[in-house]
N, C-alpha and C positions, 0 to 999 in steps of 0.2 A: 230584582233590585241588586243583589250579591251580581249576578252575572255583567249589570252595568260599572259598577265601584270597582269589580274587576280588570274591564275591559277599562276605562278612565285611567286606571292603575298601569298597565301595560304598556297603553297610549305615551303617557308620560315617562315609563321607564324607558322605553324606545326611544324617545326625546331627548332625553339625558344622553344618552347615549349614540345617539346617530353623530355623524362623523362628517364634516363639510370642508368639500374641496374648493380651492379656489384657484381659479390660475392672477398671477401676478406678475405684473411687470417690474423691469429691472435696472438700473443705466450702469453701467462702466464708469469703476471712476478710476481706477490704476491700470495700468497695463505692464508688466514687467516683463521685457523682451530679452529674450537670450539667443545667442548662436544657434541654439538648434530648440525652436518651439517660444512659449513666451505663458505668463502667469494673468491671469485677468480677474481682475477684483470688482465684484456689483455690489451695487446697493440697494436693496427692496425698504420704501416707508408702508406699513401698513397698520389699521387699527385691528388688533386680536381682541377676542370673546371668549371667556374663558370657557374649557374644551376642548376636547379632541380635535385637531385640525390637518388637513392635507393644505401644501404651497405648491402649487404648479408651475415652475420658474420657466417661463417660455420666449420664444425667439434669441434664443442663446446659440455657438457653434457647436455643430453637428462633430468636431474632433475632439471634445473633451476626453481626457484621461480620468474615468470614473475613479481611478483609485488616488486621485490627486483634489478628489474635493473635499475643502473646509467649508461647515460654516459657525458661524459667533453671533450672538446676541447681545441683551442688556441685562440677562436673567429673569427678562416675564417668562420665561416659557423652559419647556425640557426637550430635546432632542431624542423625539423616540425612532426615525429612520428614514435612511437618507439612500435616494436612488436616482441613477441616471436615465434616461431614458432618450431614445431617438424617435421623432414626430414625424412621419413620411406625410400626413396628410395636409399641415401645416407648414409650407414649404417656404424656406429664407428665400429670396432673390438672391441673386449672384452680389450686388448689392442696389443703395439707393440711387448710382447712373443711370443703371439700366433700368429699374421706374420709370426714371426720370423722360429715358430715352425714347422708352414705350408710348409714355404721354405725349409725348413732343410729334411721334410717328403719326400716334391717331388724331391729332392737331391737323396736321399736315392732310392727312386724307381727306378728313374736314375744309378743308379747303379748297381744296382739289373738287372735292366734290360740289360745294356752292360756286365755284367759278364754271362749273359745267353745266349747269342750271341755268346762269344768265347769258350763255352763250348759246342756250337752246331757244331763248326767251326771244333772245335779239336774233336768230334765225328764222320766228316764226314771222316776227314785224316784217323782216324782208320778204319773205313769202309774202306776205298780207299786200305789201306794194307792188313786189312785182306779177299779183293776179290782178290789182287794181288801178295799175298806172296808164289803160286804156279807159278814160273818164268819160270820154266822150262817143255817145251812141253813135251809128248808122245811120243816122237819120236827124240827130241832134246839131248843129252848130255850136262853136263855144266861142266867142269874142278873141282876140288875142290877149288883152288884158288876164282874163282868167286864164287863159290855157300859160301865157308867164309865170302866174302864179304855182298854180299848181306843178306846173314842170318844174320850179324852181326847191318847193317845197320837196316832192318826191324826190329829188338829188341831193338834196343837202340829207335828209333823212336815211338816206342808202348809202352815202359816204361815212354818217357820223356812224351808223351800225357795223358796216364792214370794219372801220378803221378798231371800235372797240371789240371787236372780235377777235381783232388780231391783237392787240394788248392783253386781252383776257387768254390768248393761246399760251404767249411767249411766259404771262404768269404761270400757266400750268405747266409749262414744260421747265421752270424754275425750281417748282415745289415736286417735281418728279425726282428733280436731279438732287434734292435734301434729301427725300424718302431712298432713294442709294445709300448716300452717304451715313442716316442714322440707320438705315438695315445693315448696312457694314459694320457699324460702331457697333451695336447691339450681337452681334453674330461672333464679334473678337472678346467682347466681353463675356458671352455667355456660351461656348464653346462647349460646356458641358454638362448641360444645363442647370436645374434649381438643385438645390441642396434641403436636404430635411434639415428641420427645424430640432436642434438640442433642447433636452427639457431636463432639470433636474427636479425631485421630489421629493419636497420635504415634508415628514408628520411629528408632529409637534404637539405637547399639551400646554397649551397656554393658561395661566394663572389668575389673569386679571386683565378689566379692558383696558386697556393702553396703547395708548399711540408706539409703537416698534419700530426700529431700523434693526434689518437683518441682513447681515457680511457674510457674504460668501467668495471664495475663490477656487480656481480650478486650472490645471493645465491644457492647453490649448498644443497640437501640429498646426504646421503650416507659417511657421515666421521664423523669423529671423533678424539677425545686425550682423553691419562689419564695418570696423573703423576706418577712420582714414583719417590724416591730418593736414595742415596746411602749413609750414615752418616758415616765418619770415623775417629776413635780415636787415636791422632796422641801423644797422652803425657797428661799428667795432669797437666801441664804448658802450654798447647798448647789449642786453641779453638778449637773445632769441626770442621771438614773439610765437607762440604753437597754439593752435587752433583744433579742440578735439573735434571731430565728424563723424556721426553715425549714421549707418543706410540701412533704412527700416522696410525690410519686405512683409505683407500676410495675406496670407489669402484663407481668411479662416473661417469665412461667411457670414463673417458683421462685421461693419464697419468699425471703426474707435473713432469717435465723437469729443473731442473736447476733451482731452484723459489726458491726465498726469503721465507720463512715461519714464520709467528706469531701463535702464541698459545692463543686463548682471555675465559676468562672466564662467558665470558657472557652468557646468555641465547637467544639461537635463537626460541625456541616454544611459547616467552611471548607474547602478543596480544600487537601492539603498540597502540590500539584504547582507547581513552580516557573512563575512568569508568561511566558507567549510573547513573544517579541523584537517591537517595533512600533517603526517608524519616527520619529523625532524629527524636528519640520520647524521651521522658523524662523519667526519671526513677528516683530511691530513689539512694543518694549516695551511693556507695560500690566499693571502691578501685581498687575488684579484678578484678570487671565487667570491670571498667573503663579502666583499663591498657589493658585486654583481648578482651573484644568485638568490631569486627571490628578491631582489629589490629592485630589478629593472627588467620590465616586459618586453618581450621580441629575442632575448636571446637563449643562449645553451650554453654548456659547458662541452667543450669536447672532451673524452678519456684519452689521450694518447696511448697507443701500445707498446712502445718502444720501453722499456723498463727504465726508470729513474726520470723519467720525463716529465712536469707539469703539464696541468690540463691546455686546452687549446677554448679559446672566448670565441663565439661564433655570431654572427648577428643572423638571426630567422630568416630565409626569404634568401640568404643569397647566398649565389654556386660558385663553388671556386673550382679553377681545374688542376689545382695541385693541394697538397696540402697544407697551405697555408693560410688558415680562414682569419686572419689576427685582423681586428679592425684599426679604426684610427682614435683613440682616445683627445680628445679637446677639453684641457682639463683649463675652467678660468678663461675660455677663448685662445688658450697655446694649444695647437696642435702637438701632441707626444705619439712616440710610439709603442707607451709603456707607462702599468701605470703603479706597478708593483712595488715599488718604494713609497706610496703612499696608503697612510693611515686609513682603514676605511673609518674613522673615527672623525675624519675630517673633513667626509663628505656630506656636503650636505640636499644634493639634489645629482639624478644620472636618467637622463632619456639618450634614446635609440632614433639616429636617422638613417636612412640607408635609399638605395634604387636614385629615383634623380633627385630628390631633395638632399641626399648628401653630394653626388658629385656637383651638382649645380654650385654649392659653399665652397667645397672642399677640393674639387679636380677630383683625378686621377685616385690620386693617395686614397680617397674614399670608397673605392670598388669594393671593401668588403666590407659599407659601412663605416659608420659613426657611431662613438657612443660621444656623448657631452657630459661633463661632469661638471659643476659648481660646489667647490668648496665654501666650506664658512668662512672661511676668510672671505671670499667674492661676493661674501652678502652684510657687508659692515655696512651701517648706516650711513648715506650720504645729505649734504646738502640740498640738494635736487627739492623744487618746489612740490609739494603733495598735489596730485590732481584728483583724487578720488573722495567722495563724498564718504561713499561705506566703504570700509575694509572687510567684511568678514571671515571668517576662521578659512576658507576656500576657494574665496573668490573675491570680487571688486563690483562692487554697483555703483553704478552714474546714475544720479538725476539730470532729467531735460528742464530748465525751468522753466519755459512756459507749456501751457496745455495743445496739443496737439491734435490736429485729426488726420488718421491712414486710413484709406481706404482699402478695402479687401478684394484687393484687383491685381496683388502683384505688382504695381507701379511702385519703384522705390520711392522714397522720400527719405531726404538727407537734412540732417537737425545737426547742428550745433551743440555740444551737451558740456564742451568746459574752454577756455582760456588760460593759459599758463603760459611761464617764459623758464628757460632755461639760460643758465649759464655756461659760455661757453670760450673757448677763447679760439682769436681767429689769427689765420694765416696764411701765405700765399703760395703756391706751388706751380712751378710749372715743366714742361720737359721740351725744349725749346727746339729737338732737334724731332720729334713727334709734331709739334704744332706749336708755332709761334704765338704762345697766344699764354696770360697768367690767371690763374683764378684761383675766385677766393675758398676756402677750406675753414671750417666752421670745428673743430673739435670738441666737441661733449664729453668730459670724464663723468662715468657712472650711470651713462646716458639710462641704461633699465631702471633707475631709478625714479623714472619720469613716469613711470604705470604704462608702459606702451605697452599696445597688443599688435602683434602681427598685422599688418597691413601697409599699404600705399599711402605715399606722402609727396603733398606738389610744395616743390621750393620756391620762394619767392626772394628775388633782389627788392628789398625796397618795393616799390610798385611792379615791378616787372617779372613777370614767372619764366623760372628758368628752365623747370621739368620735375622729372616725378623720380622718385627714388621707394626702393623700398624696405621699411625695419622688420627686421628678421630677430625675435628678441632671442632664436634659439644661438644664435653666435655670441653672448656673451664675452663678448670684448670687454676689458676696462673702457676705455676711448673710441664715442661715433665718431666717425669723420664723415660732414656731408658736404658735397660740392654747389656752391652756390655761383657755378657757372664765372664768365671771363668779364673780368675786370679792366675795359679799357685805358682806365687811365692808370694802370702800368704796361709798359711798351717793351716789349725784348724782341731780340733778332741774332739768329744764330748764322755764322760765316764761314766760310773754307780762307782762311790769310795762304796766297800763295804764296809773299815771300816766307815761310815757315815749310812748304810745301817741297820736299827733293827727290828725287832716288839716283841709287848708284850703286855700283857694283863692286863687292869687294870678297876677293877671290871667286869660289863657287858659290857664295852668296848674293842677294840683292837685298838693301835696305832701301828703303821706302818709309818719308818722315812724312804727316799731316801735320796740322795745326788748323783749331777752330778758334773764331772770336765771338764769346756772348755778351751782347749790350744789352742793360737794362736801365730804365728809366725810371725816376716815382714822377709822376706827374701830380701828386695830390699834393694838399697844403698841409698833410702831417704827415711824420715819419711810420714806415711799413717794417716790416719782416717779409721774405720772400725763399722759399725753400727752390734752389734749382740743381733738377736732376738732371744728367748728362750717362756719359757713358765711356769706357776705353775698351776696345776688343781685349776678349780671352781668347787663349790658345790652349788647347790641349793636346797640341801635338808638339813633342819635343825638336823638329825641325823649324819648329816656327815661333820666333821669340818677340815677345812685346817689352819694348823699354819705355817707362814712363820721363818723356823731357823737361813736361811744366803741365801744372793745374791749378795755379793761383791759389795755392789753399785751401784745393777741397780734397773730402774726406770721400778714399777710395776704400771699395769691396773688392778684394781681390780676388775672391774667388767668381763673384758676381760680375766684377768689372762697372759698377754701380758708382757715380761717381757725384756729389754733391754740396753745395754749397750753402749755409743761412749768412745771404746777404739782407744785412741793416741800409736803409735808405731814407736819410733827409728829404725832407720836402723837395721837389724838382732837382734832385741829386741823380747821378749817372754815375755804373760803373763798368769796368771791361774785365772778363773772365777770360783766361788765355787758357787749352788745351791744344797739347804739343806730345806728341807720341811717334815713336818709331815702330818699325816692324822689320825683321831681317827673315829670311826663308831661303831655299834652294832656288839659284837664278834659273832653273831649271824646270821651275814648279811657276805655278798662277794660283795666285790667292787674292780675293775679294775682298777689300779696304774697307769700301763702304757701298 
């Protein structure tokens, strides 16, 4: 009797005690994509029993970042451990196309295969007539009445069979040339083949029965965004109309189904581990060191050895073949060549361009590199319309508003995530001896202040697109200027006036006068501004002299030879620019006018 109360006893502590797993489904309901990877938020409803319990979270992506998973409750339960796991046996599809595709294949062969059934069917009928289309015996007569008949019958019978046999081919030979096309489609999408199935596992003591919802998120490889915009010019009383656009790539091995989607600009490759202790050593003051070392990556200090000498700023990565490694400092979007009169007290941001991202900006000048500096002053608050939902302490998140679905195929998809206008003020420029032709100039003061991220932008007139430009926020200019392409209804036309036009000889020299005429027109019903640039030759050889005769008022660069005009223009107003110049040299010599 002891040995049964015992065993009863065991039974039940065993009970108590045993441990049940469950596998559990899950749906997506946030997705937070970043530049490099992206954050996915599920949802599990399930009713708990209180007790030890395993959660099997399955059909999930096989890239999680196991050191990146949360989860969150309501408080039924306690989180006693939490583990990743990869499911080789349980394998994700590439995703639900390629199902989809497969069904549609074996559809097809399905078919294939009953139209080859009835074309065996209607082969045998022919057989069957043409052993029995000799009706009449050796030795039988058949009236002509019957033998009409039945000759008549037999032909109509052997025509209707041939003719659907060849309708039933041309079918088959239809559904051959789909079974191609979805073998190809399936073969581009599933290149490399299935993917194991991500499982995360949760153990939990739950407290009480209750209906749960249980939050979990995780970081995900494989996605990505990149912006782009659409800028469009609605009137010159009117502010810029801007269109934010993001282009959503993943290929993560699940789909996103109907998900809320944020855009974050954060960095997910940055190490969240706290920086190792390094020694601080003293040094002789020098401003540029101070501002520079340790607060901006990519470069070095060089030691000079020449005694009494300051250090030398070298940007990583590039060779110089003298000793002159000094970069190009862009303090505020001015290029300097120097930056050692300023406070490092006033800086308040310094990145490093160099190789073709600096000369691509910069020319020439840039061969040993870029540094960019942003002062505080460069970051005073501007008007500029807010586009950004979240600000957070290191980054920018966008919401998408409506719910989206990407597929996990690599196939971009481009969303919509904000609408904004910018203020800007407009104007007209043109260089009439390049290309007869004025357009319009869109200037943005503070324009970073519109949350732009690096990327390509199509400009639009009105209805009409003009082209694609690209914002580079690393230029921190005060003032974007973007060209919103030629404005026909203003007209200009640039001339050679030959009465203006002379040469003559005086003593061992030869003078040679030009003269140009520029007409411009407003064609519009309100008055414009229009900026025109022109030009006068330089000389910098002292035998050859340029004398300025006439330039109606515009403002010349003399060392440039840069010569220009803000002409104001009434409705259907017209006016004439006169440049008149001389050139005197050795009658001796040949020099090129124009």
């Amino acid at each position: 009797m002891k040995k049964i109360v015992f065993a009863v006893f065991i039974l039940c502590v065993g009970k108590a005690y045993a441990q049940e797993t469950r596998e559990v489904n899950s749906t997506i309901k946030k997705v937070t994509v970043y530049t490099r990877g992206a954050q996915i938020e599920s949802e599990a409803n399930l009713v708990l029993t209180p007790g030890r319990l395993t959660l099997k979270f399955t059909g999930l992506s096989p890239y999680i970042k196991k050191e990146s998973i949360r989860v969150t409750g309501n408080g039924s339960f306690t989180i006693l451990n939490v583990q990743q796991q990869t499911d080789y046996i349980n394998e994700l599809d590439k995703n639900t196309e390629i199902a989809n595709l497969k069904n549609e294949y074996t559809e097809t062969q399905y078919k294939i295969e009953d139209e080859e059934v009835r074309i065996k069917i209607m082969q045998k009928k022919l057989d069957f007539l043409d052993a029995n289309k000799d009706i009449t015996g050796k030795e039988q007569a058949v009236n002509p009445e019957t033998f009409k008949t039945l000759n008549n019958l037999y032909g109509d019978n052997v025509e209707f069979l041939n003719l659907e046999i060849l309708k039933r081919q041309r079918v088959i030979s239809d559904y051959k040339k789909e079974l191609d096309k979805l073998n190809n489609q399936i073969i581009s999408l599933n290149t490399s083949g299935n993917l194991p199935s991500g499982t995360i596992v949760l153990t939990i003591d739950a407290k009480q029965n209750k209906n749960t919802a249980i939050l979990f998120s995780y970081l995900v490889d494989n996605a990505s965004w990149y912006p782009s915009y659409d800028i469009r010019f609605n009137g010159t009383d009117k502010p810029l109309a801007v269109s934010y656009k993001a282009t959503i790539n993943q290929n993560t091995g699940v789909d996103w189904k109907n998900v809320r989607i944020a855009l974050s600009t954060a960095k997910t490759d940055l190490s969240a581990q706290i920086p190792e202790f390094s020694p601080y050593y003293l040094q002789f003051y020098n401003p540029v060191v101070l501002a520079l070392q340790g607060r901006v990556a990519g470069i070095q200090v060089m030691e000079d050895s020449a005694p009494g000498t300051s250090e030398q700023v070298k940007v990583r990565g590039i060779n110089s073949y003298n000793r002159d490694y000094s970069p190009l400092y862009v303090v505020d979007g001015e290029p300097i060549s120097d930056i050692s009169a300023l406070s490092p007290d006033d800086i308040a941001e310094m990145k490093v361009l160099k190789d073709a991202s600096a000369t691509a900006i910069y020319g020439n000048r840039a061969a040993n590199g870029v540094i960019l500096v942003t002062t505080k002053k460069g970051r005073e608050e501007s008007s500029a319309p807010p586009v950004v939902i979240t600000k957070r302490e290191t980054s920018n998140e966008y919401e998408v508003d409506e719910l989206q679905t990407i597929q996990s195929n690599n196939t971009p998809v481009t969303v919509n995530f904000k609408e904004s206008q910018l203020q800007a003020e407009f104007d007209y420029q043109s260089l009439p001896a390049n290309a007869e032709n004025v357009f319009l100039i869109a200037k943005i003061p503070e324009w970073y202040k519109a949350e732009f991220i690096n990327g390509e932008s199509n400009i639009y007139l009105e209805n009409t697109y003009v082209g694609q430009t690209t914002i580079n926020t690393e230029e921190f200019s005060d003032t974007l200027e973007l060209s919103f392409g030629i404005d026909n209804n203003i007209s200009i036309k640039r001339e050679k006036v030959s009465a203006f036009s002379e040469s003559r000889i005086i003593g061992s020299n030869k003078k040679e006068t030009l003269g140009y005429k520029i007409s411009i027109r407003n064609n519009k019903s309100y008055p414009v501004s229009a900026e025109v640039i022109d030009q006068i030759p330089v000389s910098n050889q002292k035998d050859i002299q340029v004398e300025i005769l006439e330039i109606s008022g515009g403002v010349l660069d003399s060392e440039s030879g840069k010569l220009s005009w803000n002409v104001k223009l009434n409705p259907n107003e017209s006016k004439e620019l006169i440049i008149k110049y001389s050139v005197k040299y050795p009658k001796d010599k040949r020099v090129v006018l124009e």
